[in-house]
C-alpha positions in Angstrom: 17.7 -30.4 45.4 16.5 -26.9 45.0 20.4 -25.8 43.1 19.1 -29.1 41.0 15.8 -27.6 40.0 17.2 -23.8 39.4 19.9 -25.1 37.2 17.6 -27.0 35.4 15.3 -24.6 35.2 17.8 -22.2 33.6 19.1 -24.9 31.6 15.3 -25.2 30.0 14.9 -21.1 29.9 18.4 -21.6 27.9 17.8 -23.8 25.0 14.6 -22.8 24.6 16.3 -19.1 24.1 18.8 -21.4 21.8 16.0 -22.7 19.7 14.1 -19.6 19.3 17.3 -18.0 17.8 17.7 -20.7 15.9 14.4 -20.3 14.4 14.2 -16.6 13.3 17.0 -16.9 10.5 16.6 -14.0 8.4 16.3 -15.1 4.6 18.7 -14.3 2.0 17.0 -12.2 -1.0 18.2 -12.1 -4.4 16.5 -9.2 -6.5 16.4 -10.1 -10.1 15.6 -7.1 -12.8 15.3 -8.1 -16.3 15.7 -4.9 -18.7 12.9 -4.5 -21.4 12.1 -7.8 -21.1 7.8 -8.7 -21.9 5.2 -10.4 -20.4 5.8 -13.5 -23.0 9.7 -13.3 -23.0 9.5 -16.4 -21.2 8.4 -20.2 -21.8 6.4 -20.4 -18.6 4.7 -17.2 -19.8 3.8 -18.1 -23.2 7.5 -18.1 -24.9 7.6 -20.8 -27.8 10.9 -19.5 -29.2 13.1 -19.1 -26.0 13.4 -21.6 -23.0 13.8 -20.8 -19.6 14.2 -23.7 -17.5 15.8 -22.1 -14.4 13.0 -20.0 -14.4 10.3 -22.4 -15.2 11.5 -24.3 -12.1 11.6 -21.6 -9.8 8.1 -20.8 -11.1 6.8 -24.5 -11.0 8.3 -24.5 -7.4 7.1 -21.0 -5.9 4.6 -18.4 -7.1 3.9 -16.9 -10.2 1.7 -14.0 -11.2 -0.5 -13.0 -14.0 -1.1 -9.6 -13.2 1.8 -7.7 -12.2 2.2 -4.3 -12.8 5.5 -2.3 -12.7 5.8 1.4 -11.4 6.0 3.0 -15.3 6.8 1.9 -19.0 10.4 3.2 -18.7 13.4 2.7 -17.1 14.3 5.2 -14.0 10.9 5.7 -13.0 10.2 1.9 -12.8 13.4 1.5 -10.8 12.6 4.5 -8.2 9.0 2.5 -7.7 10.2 -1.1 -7.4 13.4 0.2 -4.7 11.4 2.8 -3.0 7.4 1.5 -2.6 6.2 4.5 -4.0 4.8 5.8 -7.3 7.5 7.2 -9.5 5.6 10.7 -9.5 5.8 10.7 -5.6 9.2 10.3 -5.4 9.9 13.1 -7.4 11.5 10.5 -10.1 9.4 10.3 -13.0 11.6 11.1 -16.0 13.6 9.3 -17.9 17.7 9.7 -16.7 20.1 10.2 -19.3 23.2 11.7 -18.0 24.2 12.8 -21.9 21.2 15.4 -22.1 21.7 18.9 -20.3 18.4 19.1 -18.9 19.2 15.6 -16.9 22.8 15.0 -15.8 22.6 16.6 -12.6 19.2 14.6 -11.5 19.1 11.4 -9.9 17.0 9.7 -7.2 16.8 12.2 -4.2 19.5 11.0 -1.6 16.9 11.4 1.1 14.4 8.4 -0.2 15.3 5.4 2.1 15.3 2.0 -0.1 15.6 -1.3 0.0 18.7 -2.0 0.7 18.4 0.6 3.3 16.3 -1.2 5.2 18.5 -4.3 5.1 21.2 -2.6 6.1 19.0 -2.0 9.3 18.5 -5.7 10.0 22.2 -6.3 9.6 22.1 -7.9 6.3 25.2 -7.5 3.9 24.1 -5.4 0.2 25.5 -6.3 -2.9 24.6 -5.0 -6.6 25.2 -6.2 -9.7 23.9 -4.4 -12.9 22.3 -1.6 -14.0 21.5 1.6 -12.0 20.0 4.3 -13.8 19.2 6.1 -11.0 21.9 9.5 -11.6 25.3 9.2 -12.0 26.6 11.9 -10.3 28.1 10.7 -7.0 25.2 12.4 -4.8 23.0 10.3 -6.3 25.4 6.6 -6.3 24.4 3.3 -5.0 26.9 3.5 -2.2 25.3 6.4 -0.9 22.1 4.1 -0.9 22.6 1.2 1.0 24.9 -1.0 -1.1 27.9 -1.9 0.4 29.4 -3.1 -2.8 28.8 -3.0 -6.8 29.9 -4.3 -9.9 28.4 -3.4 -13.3 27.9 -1.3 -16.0 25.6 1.1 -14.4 23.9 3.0 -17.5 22.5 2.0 -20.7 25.5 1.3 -22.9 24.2 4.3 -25.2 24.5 6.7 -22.2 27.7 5.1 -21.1 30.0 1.9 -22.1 32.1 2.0 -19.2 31.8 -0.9 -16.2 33.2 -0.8 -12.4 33.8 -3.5 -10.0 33.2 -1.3 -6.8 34.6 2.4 -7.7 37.4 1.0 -10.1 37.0 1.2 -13.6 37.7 -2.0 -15.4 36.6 -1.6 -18.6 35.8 1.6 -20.5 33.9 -0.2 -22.9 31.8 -3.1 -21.8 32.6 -6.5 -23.7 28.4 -7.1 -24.3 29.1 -10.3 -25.5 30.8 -11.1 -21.8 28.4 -9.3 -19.9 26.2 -11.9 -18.9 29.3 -14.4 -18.0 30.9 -11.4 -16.1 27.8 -10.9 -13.8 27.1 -14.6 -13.6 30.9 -15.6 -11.7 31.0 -12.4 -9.7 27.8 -13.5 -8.2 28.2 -17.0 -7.6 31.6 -16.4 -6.3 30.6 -13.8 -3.9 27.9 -16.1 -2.5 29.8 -19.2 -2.0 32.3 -16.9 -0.2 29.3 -14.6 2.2 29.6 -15.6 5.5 26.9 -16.4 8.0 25.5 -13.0 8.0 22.2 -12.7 5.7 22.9 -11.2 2.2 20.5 -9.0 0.2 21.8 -8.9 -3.7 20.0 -6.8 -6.5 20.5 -8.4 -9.8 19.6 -5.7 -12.0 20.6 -6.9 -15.8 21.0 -4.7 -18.7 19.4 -7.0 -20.7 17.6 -7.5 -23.3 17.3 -3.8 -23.2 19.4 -3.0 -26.3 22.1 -3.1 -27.7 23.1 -6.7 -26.6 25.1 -9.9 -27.3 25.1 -13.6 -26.4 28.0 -15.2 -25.5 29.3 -17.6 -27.7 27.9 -21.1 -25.7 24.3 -18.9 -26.7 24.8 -17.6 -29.8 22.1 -19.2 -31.9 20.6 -21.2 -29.1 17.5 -19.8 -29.2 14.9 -19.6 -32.1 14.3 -15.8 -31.8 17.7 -14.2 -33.3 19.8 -12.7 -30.6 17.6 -11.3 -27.8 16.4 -14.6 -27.7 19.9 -15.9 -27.1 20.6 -13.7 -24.5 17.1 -13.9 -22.3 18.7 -18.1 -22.3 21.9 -16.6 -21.6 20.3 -14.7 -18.8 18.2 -17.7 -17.6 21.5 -19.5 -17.6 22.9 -17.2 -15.3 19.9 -17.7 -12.6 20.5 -21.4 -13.0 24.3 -21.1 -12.0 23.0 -18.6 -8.9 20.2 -21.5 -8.0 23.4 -24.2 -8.3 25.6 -21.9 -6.0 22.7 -21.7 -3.6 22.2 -25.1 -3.2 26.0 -26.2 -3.2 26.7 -23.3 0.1 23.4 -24.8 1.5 21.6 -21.4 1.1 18.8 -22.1 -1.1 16.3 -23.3 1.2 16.1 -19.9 3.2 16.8 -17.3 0.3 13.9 -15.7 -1.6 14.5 -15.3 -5.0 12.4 -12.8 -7.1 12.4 -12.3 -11.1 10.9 -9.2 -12.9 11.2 -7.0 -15.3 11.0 -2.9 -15.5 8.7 -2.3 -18.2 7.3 -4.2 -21.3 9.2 -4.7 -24.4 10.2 -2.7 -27.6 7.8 -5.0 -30.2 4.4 -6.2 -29.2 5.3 -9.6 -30.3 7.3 -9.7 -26.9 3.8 -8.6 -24.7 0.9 -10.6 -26.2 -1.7 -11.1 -25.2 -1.8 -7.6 -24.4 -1.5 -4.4 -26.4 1.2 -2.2 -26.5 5.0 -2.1 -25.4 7.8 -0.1 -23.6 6.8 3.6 -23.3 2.9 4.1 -23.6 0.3 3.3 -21.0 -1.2 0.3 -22.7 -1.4 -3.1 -20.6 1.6 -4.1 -22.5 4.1 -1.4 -21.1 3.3 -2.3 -18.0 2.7 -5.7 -17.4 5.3 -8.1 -16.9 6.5 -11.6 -15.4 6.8 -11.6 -11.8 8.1 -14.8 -9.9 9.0 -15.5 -6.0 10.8 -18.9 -4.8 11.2 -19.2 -0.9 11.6 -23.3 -0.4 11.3 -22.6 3.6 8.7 -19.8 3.5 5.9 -20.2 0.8 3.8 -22.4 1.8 1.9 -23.5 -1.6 3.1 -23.4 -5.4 0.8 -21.6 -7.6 -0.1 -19.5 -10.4 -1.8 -16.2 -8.9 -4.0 -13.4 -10.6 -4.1 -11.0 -7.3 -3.3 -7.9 -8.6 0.3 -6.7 -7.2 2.4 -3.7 -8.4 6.0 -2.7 -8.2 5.4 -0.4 -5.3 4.5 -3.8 -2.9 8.2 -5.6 -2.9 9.4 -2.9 -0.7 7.0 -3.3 2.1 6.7 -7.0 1.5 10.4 -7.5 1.9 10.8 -5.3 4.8 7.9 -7.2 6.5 9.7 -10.6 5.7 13.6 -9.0 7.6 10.9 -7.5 10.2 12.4 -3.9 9.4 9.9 -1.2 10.3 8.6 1.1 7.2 9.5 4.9 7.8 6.7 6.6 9.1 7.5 10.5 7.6 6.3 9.6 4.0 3.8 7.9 2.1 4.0 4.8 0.5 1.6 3.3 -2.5 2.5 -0.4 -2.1 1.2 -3.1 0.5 2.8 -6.5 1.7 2.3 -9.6 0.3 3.5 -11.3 2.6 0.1 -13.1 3.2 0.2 -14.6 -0.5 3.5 -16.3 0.2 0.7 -18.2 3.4 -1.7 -19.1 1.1 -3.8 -16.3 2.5 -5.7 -13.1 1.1 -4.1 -9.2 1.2 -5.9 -6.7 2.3 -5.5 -3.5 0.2 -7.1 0.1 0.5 -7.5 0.7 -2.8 -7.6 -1.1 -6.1 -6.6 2.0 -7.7 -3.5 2.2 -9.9 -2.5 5.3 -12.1 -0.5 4.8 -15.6 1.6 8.2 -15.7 3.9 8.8 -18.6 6.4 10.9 -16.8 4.4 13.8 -15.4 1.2 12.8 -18.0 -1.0 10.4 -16.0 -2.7 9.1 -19.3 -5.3 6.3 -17.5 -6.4 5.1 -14.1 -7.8 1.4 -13.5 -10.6 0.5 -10.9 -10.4 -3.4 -10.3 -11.3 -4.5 -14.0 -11.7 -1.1 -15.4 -9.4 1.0 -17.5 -10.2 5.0 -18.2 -7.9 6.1 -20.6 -8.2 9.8 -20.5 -7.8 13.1 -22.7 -4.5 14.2 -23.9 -2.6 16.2 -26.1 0.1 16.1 -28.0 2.3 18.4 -26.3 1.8 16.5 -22.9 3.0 13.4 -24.1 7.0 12.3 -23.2 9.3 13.0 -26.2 10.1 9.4 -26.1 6.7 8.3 -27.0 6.3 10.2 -30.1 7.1 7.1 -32.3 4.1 5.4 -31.2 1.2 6.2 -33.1 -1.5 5.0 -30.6 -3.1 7.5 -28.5 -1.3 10.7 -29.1 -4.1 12.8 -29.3 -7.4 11.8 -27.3 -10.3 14.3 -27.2 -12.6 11.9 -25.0 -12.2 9.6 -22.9 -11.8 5.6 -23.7 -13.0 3.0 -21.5 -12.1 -0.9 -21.2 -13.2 -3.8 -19.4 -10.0 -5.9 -19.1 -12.1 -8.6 -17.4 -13.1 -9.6 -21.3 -10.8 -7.4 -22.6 -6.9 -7.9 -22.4 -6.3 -6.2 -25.5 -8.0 -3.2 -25.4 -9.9 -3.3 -28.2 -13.4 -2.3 -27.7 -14.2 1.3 -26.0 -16.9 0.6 -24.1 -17.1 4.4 -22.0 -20.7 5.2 -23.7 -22.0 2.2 -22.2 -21.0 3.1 -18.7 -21.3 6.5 -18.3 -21.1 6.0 -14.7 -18.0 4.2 -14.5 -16.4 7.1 -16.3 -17.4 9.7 -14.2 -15.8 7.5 -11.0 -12.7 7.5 -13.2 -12.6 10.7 -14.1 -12.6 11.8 -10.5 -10.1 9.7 -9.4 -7.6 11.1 -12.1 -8.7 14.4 -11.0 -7.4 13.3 -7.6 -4.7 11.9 -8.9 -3.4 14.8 -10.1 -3.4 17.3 -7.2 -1.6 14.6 -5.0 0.8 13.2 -7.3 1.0 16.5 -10.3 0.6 16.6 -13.9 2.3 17.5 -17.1 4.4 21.1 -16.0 2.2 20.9 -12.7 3.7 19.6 -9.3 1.2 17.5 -7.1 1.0 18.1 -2.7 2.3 14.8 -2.4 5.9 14.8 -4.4 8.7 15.0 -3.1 11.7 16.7 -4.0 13.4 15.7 -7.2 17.1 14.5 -6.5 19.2 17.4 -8.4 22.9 19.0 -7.9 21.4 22.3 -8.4 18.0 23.1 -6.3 17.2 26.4 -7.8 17.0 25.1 -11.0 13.5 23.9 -12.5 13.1 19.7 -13.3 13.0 19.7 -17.2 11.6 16.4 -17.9 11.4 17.2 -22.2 14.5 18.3 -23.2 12.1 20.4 -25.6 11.4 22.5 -22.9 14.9 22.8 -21.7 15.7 25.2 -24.6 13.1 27.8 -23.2 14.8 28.9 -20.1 16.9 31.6 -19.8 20.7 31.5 -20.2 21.0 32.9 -16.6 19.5 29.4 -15.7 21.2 27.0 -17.8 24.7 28.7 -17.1 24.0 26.8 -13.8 24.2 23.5 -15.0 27.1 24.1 -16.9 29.4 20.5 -16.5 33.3 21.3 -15.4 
């Protein structure tokens, strides 16, 4: 009798060990980055001229925000925030990569920032990327040194470099656009029907409609906006044929699926209702759709204004694989996690700084916005065609509780408010620097040559001695 009762008992002890295994199956997470794509590039943000079903649905069926910001209004430094959880500034990544400028082809993210698919790789998970990097070409600074097991894609802007690799083989040396959507599409339903039991994390990180682009011909004309509306239905084609593949290998209930974008658009028409587009520090630049679908783990569809930034996927994601965050740096993003459970996230600050490369050019305070003082010289080369706020000999203050757009400077009625602000941005700018002035809190940039200064504006890059730039000099 008492054999009977231990072997039961063990039995019990058993399954229940059985069952709790059972129950701790880590999601799958597919990262999707749209490329210059706007807060209205979509129908269920506003879009009357493109249609997004795939993404409607995964909206209608999960969560979608109102006021997400990205990390900056370009491309490298909104990718170093998003993979990293910290400001673009802190990571030492806050210019704009192009591999064809002198003053840039030997910079990249720093090797030594852990990211996200780091910290899957800690939980086991298998890493897979698709689409653009723009994070340094130089092999220091590749995605296979970052946590990726594999990649396929053409990893730069077309303009910086045509040429497209599945894993370290070059397939084509200039990039048929008008198959590019297709291409990534079949490589990524193929490689999920074929991933085995272990957990996947894929970062779908599409070139477009960052330009220069082209539909395929199923798209071409589908759209009532010319061709970048063809491909954004192109594009939400593709996450429909992902959603399909999920549901066909029986994955889609446990995989969280995310959609953003880097940075705002090129034309305003693409960012209404707010004010401005890719490159400045108007609402427009930076804010942008942002959409998670989890069938097993949110608990409640809705449409959410919480504030959340670029920085918070990081944390959020490792809290949700249950991989701990590094404890020798600082991060600027929090979990959502809690907003996924229908409950409230506590943040320590409702701070958040709008730098233009090394310029931080505002700082908003829950509904307040302090653009401040700049000049001409601070401001990134690649802003110059804007003709908003170049030069600013006071500062300009918005309530974007009543004011999306910001229209109406309302700093001489709260002179209070700007005061607050101004401190902050004073802050600001001995942790995290300032045009040609390093903050306490950067880190190192990620460059092939240490002893050679960062030269954000290729401007500047003429200035230094030929001793210095003899350095740099590619083989």
């Amino acid at each position: 009798m008492k054999f009977i009762l231990i072997a039961g008992y063990i039995f019990l002890i058993s399954s229940c060990n059985a069952f709790q295994k059972k129950e701790v199956v880590k999601p799958n997470v597919i990262l999707i980055f749209a490329d210059d794509l706007g807060y209205s590039d979509i129908s269920s943000y506003g879009s009357k001229n493109v249609k997004t079903p795939n993404l409607d649905q995964l909206a209608n069926q999960g969560l979608r925000f109102t006021n997400y910001h990205t990390g900056a209004s370009i491309c490298s430094p909104s990718r170093a925030a998003l993979l990293t959880g910290a400001y673009p500034q802190r990571t030492g990544l806050y210019l704009g990569i192009n591999p064809k400028r002198d003053a840039h082809w030997f910079l990249g993210l720093n090797p030594d920032e852990i990211i996200i698919p780091e910290q899957f790789k800690k939980q086991d998970y298998a890493t897979f990327m698709v689409g653009k990097w723009h994070l340094g070409t130089e092999e220091k600074f590749s995605y296979f040194n970052q946590g990726f097991d594999d990649y396929y894609g053409m990893p730069c802007n077309y303009h910086h470099s045509k040429q497209f690799f599945d894993g370290k083989k070059l397939v084509y040396e200039v990039t048929p656009l008008d198959k590019l959507t297709s291409l990534y599409t079949e490589k990524i339903t193929h490689y999920i029907e074929e991933s085995s039991e272990k957990p996947f994390f894929l970062f779908y990180s599409h070139n477009y409609p960052h330009t220069p682009f082209k539909a395929g011909k199923k798209f071409v004309g589908s759209s009532k906006d010319g061709v970048r509306g063809d491909v954004i239905q192109e594009f939400d084609w593709s996450i429909g044929e992902i959603v399909k593949s999920l549901e066909k290998s029986g994955k889609l209930d446990n995989t969280i699926i995310i959609f953003t974008s880097d940075n705002g658009p090129l034309k305003n028409e693409y960012a209404k209702p707010y004010r401005g587009t890719k490159f400045v520090s108007l609402e427009g630049g930076h804010k942008v759709p942002f959409i998670i679908s989890w069938p097993k783990g949110i608990e409640k569809s809705a449409i959410l204004d919480t504030p959340i930034f670029a920085m918070d996927v990081f944390p959020t994601l490792s809290k949700i694989i249950g991989a701990d965050i590094p404890k020798d740096r600082v991060y600027d993003g929090v979990s959502i996690l809690p907003l996924l459970k229908n409950e409230v996230i506590k943040r320590d600050s409702e701070i958040y700084y709008y730098y233009n490369c090394e310029n931080l050019q505002a700082v908003s305070y829950q509904n307040w916005k302090l653009h401040l003082p700049r000049s001409a010289e601070q401001i990134p080369f690649w802003d110059k065609s804007k003709t908003e706020f170049i030069d600013i000999e006071c500062p300009v203050l918005y309530n974007l509780s009543n004011d999306i757009s910001e229209s109406k400077d309302v700093s001489k009625e709260h002179p209070k408010i700007v005061r607050k602000l101004l401190r902050i941005a004073k802050n600001a700018r001995k942790e995290l620097g300032e045009f040609n002035k390093r903050g306490k809190g950067q880190r190192s940039t990620g460059t092939l040559f240490p002893e050679v200064p960062i030269i954000s504006h290729p401007r500047d890059w003429e200035n230094l001695p030929e001793s210095i730039k003899e350095k740099t000099k590619r083989d």
